[in-house]
N, C-alpha and C positions, 0 to 999 in steps of 0.2 A: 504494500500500500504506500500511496504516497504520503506527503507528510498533512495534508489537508484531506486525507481519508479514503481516496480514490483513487481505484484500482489504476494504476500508470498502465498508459497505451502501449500496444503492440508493433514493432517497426520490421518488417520482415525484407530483409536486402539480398536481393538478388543480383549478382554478378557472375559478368564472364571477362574477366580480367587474366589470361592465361600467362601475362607477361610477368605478372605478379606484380614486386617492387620496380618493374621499370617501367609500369603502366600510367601511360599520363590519368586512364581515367579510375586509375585506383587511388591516383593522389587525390582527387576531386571527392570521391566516393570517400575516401577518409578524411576530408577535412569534413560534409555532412556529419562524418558519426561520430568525430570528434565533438559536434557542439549537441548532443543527443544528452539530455539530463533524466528526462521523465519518463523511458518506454525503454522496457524490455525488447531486446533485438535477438530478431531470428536469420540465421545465414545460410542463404543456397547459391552454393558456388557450382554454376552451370558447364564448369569448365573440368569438374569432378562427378559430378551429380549429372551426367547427360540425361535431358529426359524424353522417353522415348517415340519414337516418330508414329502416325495411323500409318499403320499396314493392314492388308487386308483382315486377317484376323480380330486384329481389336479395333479396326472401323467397324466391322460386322457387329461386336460386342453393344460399344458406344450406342450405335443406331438401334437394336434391339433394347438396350436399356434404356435409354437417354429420351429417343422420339418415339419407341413404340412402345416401352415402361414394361416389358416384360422381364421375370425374374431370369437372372442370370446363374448355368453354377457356377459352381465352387471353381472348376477352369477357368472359364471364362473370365469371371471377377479377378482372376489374377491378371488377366491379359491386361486388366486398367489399373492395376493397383500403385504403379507410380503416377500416373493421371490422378487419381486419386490423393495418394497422397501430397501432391504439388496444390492441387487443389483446396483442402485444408488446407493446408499455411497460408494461402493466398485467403481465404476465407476468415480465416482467425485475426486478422493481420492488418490494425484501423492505418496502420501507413505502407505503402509499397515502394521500395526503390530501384530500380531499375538502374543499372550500370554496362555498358558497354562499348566495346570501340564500333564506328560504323566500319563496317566492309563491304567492300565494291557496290557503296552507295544505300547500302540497307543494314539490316541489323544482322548478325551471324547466326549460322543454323539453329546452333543450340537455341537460341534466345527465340527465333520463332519457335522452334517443339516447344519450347516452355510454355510462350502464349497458345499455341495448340490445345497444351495439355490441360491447361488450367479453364480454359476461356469452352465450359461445357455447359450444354443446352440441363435450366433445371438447377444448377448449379450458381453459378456466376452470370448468369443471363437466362432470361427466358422469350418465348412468344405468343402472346395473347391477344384475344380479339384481332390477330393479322398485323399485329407491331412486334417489335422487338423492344424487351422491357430489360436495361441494365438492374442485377439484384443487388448492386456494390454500392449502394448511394449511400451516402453518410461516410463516407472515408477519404482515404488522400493518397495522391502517386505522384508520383517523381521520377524522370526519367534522365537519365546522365548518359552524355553521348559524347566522345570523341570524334571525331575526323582530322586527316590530313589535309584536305582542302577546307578553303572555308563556300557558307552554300547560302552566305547571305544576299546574295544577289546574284541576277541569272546573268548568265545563262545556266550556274551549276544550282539555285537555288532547285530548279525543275528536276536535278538531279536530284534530289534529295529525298531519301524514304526509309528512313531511321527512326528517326525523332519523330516526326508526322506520322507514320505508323503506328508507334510505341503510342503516343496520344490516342491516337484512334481506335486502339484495343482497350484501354483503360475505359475512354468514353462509352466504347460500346457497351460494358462493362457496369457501368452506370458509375463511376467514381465521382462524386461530388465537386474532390476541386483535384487538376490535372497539372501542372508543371513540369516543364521540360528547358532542359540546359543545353546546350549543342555547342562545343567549345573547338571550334576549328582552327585549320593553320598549324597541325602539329608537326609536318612535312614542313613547314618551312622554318624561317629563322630565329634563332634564338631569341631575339627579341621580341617578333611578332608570337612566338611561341610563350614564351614567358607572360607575356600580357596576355596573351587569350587562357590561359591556365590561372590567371592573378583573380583573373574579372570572373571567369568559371565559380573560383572558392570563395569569394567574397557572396556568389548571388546561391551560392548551395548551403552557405553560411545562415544565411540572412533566411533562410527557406524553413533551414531544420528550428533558431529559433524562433520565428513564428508558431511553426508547428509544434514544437513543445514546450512552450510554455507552462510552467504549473497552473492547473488552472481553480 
């Protein structure tokens, strides 16, 4: 408990940072957790933790369970059971961080399977009366993206489907409030590098404490 009686929130961070210490977005991703006061933190490193892709078999599963709601066995349910379990944590978990570098323009494999996995009909989102209803309202995400170029103006903006993605899945998602950081320029120079990485931890700074405040 916190120290005014209330259970301290949940911060579940998700990275694929496989460079470790020499990851520009792990510096980023650590100065966030460094200003983290009031919320228990959960860590899924997707770069250990691969999670697993639809293949035939557990699309089959999914769909049987998920849109046609029939019982599944005891096989079966294992075919989704790290779906499952990425699921929970995403469920459990009133803050989501998302950490990764973009590659060739989008976010890396792993990290789509993850929104794959998690982002299940019933679960994380539904459809009713012929909409699409996010079940995740009332929470918070955050998304942390490197790049080597920068994509703040086009022609490469149009390139860009990283960060705009990652919001996009959160939204659909129903996430109440969305943020995303995009800290480009890390291919080029020191300088220009150093500033785009200064400005990055200053606004992931200013983010976490907002967000955790004691309240």
């Amino acid at each position: 408990m916190s120290q005014n009686g209330k259970k301290p929130q949940k911060t579940l961070i998700v990275q694929y940072t496989p460079r470790n210490e020499r990851s520009n977005t792990k510096k980023i991703l650590d100065a966030y957790i460094g200003e983290i006061k009031n919320s228990n933190i959960e860590r899924l490193d997707l770069s250990k933790d691969v999670p697993d892709l639809f293949l035939e078999q557990n699309l089959d599963a999914y769909i049987h369970r998920n849109y046609l709601g029939q019982e599944l066995s005891s096989e079966k349910k294992n075919l989704l059971s790290k779906m499952d379990r990425m699921t929970e944590q995403i469920k459990s978990a009133d803050v989501v961080v998302v950490a990764y570098p973009m590659n060739n323009f989008s976010m890396p494999a792993p990290v789509k399977a993850w929104f794959d996995s998690v982002m299940l009909k019933g679960e994380t989102w539904d459809a009713k009366n012929g909409s699409y209803v996010g079940l995740m309202t009332g929470k918070k995400a955050l998304a942390i993206v490197t790049a080597g170029g920068n994509y703040e103006k086009e022609p490469m903006a149009s390139w860009e489907h990283a960060l705009s993605l990652t919001k996009i899945e959160f939204q659909f998602m129903g996430y109440s409030d969305v943020r995303g950081i995009l800290a480009g320029g890390m291919s080029g120079g020191e300088n220009a590098k150093s500033l785009s990485l200064e400005n990055s931890i200053k606004q992931v700074q200013s983010i976490a404490q907002e967000w955790n405040q004691e309240k």
